[in-house]
C-alpha positions in Angstrom: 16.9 2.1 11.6 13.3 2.2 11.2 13.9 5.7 9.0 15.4 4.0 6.6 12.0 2.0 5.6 10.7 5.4 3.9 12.9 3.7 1.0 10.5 1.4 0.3 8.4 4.2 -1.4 10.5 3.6 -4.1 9.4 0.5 -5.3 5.8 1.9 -6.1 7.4 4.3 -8.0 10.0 2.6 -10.3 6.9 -0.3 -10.4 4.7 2.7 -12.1 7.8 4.1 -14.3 8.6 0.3 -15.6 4.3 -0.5 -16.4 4.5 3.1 -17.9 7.5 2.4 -20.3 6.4 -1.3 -21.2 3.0 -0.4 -21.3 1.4 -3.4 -19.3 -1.9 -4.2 -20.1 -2.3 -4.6 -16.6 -1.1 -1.2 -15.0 -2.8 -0.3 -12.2 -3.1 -4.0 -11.0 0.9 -4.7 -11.2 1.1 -0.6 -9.3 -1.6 -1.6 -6.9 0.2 -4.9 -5.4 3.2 -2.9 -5.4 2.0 0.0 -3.5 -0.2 -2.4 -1.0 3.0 -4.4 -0.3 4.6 -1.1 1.2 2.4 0.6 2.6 2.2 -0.8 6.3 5.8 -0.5 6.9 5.8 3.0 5.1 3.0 4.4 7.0 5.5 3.4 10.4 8.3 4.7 9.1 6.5 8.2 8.6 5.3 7.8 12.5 8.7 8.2 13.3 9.6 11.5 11.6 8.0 13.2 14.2 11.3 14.0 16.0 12.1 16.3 13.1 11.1 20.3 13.8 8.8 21.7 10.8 8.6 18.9 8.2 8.4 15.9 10.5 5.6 16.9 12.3 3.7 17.2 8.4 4.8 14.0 7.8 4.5 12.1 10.8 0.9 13.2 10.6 0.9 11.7 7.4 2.3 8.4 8.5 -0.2 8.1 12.0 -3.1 8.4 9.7 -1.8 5.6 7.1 -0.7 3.3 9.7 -4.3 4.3 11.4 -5.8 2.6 8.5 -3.6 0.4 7.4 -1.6 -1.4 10.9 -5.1 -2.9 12.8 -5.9 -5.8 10.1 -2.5 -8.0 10.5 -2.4 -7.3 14.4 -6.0 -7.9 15.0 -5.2 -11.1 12.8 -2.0 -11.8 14.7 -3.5 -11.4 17.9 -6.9 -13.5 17.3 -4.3 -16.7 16.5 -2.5 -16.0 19.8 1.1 -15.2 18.7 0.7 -11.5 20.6 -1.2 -11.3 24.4 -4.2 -8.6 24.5 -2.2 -6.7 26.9 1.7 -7.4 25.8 3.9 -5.4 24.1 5.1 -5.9 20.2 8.8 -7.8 19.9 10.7 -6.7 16.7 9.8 -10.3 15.2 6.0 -10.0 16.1 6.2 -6.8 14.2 7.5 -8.0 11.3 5.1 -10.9 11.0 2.1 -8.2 11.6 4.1 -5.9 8.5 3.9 -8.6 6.2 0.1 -10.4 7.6 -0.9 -6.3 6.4 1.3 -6.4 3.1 -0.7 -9.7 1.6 -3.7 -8.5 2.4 -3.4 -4.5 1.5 -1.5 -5.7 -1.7 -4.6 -8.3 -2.3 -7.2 -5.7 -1.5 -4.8 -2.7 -4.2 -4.9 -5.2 -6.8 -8.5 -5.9 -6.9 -8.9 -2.2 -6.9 -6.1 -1.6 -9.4 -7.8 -4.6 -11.7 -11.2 -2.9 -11.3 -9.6 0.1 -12.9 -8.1 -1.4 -15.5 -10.8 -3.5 -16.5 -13.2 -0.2 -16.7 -10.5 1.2 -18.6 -10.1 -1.2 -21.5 -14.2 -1.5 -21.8 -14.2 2.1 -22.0 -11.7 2.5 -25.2 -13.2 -1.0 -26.7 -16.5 0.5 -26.5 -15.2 3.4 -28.1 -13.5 1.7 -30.8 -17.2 0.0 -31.6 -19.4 2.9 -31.1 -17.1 6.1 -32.1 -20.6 9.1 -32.6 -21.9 8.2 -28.8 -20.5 10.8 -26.2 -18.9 9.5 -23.0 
């Protein structure tokens, strides 16, 4: 059941297609909340594809080293209110609550990024627009 999370990588995707076609001013910003959103329970679907002889091992790599990075923030936070024991293991439900706990905040911490990008962005065409001999 678990496999069937890898779908999620979609919504980055269409989320980048849509901002391409309406031509957001605010690209990588809308991209970056979608892409923070999904990447926890991405990153553990990936884990999982291990089981699968040539291409799952690639990809499972792929998916330790996201959920490496990405899973410790929401269970470190889950954990330090008490909802999970030092020592116990994860219930479906606790894991859940830790997948979303890591989507606010890697969807918080991929839109300041993606705003920080598309703020540089804009100041470098306005500048441009202002000062059009200076070389960039």
């Amino acid at each position: 059941m678990s496999h069937y999370l890898v779908l999620l990588a979609l919504i980055p995707l269409s989320c980048f297609e849509l901002c391409k076609q309406i031509r957001f001013a605010y690209k990588n910003t809308i991209c970056g909340i979608a892409i923070g959103l999904v990447i926890a329970p991405l990153g553990h679907a990936l884990v999982h594809f291990t089981s699968v002889p040539v291409i799952g091992k690639f990809l499972g790599l792929i998916g330790l080293s996201i959920h490496l990075i990405h899973g410790w923030p929401g269970y470190a936070c889950v954990m330090s209110t008490g909802l999970i024991e030092p020592s116990a293991g994860v219930t479906a439900l606790q894991l859940a609550s830790i997948h979303l706990l890591n989507g606010l905040l890697c969807g918080s911490i991929y839109a300041l990024i993606g705003y920080v990008f598309d703020v540089r962005r804009r100041n470098r065409i306005f500048t441009r627009k202002i000062f059009p001999k200076l070389i960039y």
